[in-house]
C-alpha positions as CSV (number, residue, x, y, z in Angstrom):
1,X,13.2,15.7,-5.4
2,X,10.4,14.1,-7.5
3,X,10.5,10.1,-8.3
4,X,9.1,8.3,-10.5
5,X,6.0,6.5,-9.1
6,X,7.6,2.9,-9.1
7,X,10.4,4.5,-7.1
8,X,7.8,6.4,-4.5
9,X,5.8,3.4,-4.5
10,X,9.1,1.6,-2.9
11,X,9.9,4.4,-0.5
12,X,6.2,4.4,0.5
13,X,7.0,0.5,1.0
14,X,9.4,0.8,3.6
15,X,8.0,3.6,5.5
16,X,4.7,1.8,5.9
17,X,6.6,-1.3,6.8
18,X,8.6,0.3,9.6
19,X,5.3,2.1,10.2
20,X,3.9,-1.3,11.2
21,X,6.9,-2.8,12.7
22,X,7.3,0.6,15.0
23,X,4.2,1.4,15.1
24,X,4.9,4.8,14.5
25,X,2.1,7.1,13.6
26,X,2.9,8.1,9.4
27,X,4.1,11.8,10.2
28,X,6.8,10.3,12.8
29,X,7.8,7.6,10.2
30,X,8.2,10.4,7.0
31,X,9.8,12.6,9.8
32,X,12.5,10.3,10.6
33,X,13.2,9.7,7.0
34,X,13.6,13.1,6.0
35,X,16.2,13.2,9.9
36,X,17.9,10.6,8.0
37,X,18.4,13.1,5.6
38,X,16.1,11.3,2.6
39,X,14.0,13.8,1.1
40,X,10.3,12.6,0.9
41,X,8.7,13.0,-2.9
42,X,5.2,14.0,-3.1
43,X,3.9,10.9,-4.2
44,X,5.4,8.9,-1.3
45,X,3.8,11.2,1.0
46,X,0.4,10.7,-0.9
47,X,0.3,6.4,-0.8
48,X,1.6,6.7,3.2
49,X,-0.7,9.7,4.4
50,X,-3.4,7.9,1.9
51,X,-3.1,4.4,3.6
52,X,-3.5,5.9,7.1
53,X,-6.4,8.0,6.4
54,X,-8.1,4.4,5.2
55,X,-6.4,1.6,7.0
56,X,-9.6,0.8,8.1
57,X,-11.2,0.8,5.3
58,X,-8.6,-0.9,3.1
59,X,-7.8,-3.6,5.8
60,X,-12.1,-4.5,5.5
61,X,-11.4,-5.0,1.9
62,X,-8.2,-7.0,1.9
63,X,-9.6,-9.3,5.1
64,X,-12.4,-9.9,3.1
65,X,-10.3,-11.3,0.4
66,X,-8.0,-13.4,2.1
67,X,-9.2,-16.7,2.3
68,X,-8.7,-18.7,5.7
69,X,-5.9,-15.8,7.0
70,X,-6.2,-12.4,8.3
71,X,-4.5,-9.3,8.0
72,X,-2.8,-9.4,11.3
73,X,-1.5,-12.4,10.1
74,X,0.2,-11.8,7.3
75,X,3.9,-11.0,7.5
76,X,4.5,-6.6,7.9
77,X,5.8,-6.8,4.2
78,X,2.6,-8.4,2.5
79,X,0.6,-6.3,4.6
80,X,2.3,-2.9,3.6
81,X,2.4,-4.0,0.1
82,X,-1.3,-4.9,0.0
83,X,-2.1,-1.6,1.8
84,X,-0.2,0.5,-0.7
85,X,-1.6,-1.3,-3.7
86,X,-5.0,-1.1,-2.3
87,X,-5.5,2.5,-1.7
88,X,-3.9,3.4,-5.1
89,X,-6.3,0.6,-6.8
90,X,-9.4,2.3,-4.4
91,X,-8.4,5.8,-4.1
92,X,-6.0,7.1,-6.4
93,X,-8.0,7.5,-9.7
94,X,-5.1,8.7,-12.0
95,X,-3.2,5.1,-11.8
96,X,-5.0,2.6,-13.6
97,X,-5.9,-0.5,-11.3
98,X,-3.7,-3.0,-13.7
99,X,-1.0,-1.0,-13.1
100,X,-1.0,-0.7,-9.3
101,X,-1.6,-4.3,-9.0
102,X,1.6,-5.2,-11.3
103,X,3.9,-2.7,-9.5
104,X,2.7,-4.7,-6.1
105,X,3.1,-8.1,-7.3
106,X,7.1,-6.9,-8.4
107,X,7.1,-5.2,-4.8
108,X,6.0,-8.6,-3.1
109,X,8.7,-10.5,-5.6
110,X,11.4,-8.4,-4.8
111,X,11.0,-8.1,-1.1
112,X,9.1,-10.8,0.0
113,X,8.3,-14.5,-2.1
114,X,7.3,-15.8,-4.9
115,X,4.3,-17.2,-3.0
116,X,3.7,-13.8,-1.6
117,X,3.6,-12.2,-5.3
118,X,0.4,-15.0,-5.9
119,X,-1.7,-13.8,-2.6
120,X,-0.8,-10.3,-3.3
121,X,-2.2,-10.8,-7.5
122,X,-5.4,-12.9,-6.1
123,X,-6.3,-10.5,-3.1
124,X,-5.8,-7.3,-5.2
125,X,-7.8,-8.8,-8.3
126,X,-10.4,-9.8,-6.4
127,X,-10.7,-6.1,-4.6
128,X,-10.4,-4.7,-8.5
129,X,-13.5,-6.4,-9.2
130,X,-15.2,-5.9,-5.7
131,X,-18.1,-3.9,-6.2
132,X,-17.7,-3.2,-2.3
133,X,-14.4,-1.2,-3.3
134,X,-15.8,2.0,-4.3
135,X,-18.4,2.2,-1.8
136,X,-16.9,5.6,0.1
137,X,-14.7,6.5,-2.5
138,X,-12.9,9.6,-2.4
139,X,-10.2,10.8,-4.8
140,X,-7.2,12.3,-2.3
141,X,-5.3,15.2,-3.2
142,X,-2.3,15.0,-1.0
């Protein structure tokens, strides 16, 4: 089954955000999708396996752009949506940054607040234009 990216972008939503409400490791959280009988599209795979390989790296850049808060503060939904957007802005060179920061401000809209939508736009902006952001870059093939 292949979606289209705004549909593997949600399905790589809520698997990261069970990831991080579970904290189940990503293969465990894509296996018990696809037990649940969901088949996983390549490009879901891609953002959640992506995210994990740099969570650390990702999570430096959106700390450093959130102004008196944290990552561990922010509600599991912001989070996953900033960590999805992120990567694809960082590492996924075949998705224009505009793009991936649109489809995460409709994500935050949709599943979490119109206040979230505003820190999701003004953190991933600010990354965009953070010179820091390429700094170990490296296109991933999954």
């Amino acid at each position: 089954m292949s979606l289209g990216r705004r549909a593997a972008r949600r399905e790589a939503l809520f698997l990261l955000y069970q990831q991080d409400l579970m904290e189940l490791q990503p293969e465990r959280a894509l296996a018990r999708a696809e037990q649940g009988g969901q088949e996983v599209d390549a490009y879901t795979r891609r953002l959640v396996l992506g995210v994990n390989d740099h969570r650390a790296a990702i999570d430096a850049l959106v700390e450093r752009h959130l102004r008196d808060w944290s990552v561990a503060r922010l509600a599991a939904v912001e989070r996953s949506i900033l960590r999805l957007a992120v990567f694809e802005v960082v590492y996924v060179e075949d998705v224009p940054a505009e793009v991936a920061i649109d489809e995460a401000v409709e994500l935050a809209k949709r599943y979490a607040s119109n206040e979230a939508a505003t820190l999701v736009n003004g953190v991933l902006g600010a990354v965009h234009t953070d010179p820091a952001a390429g700094e170990g870059y490296t296109l991933d093939q999954r």
